[in-house]
C-alpha positions in Angstrom: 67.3 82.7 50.9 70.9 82.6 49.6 73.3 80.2 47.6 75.2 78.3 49.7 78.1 79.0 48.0 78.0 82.2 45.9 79.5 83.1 42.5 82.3 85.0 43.8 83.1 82.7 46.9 83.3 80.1 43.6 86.0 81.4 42.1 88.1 82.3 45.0 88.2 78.5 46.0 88.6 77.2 42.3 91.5 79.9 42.6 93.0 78.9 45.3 95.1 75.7 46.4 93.4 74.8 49.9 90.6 73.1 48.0 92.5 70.4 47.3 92.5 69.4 50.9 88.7 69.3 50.8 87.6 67.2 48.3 83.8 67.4 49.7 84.4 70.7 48.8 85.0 70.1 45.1 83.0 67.5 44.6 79.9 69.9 45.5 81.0 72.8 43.9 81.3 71.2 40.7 78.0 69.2 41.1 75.4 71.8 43.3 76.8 75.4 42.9 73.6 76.8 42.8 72.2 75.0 45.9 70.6 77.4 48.4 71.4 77.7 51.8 68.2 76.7 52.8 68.2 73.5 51.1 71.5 72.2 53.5 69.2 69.5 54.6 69.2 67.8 50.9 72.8 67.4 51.3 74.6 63.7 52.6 75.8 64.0 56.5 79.8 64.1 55.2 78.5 67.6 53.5 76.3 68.9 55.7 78.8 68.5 58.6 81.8 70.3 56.4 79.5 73.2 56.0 78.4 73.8 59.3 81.7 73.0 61.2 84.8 73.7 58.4 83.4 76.0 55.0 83.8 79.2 56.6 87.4 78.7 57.6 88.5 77.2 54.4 86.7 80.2 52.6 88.6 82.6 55.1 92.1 80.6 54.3 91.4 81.0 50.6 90.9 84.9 51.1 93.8 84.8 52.9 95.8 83.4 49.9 94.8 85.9 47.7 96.0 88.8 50.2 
């Protein structure tokens, strides 16, 4: 059992400015961060869709920023 989104992947997408494209994205982060990852299925179909099919490639373009 892990956070969904962890502490450090936080702060690279606060930090970065491909969040702003995502605002299902912001809108979680600032009202679940510490939501596990096995509690996905609490989450409404809009979020639950973003993180199976879109979070890792935003988190990659946000790492990608910082480079």
């Amino acid at each position: 059992m892990a956070l969904l989104v962890t502490k450090k992947d936080r702060n690279l997408l606060l930090g970065s400015r491909i969040i702003s494209e995502y605002p299902v994205l912001v809108k979680f982060i600032k009202t679940t961060p510490n939501l596990q990852d096995t509690e996905l299925h609490l989450l409404d179909e809009e979020t639950k869709r973003f993180f199976k099919n879109i979070y890792r490639k935003v988190l990659n373009q946000a790492s990608k920023e910082w480079v």
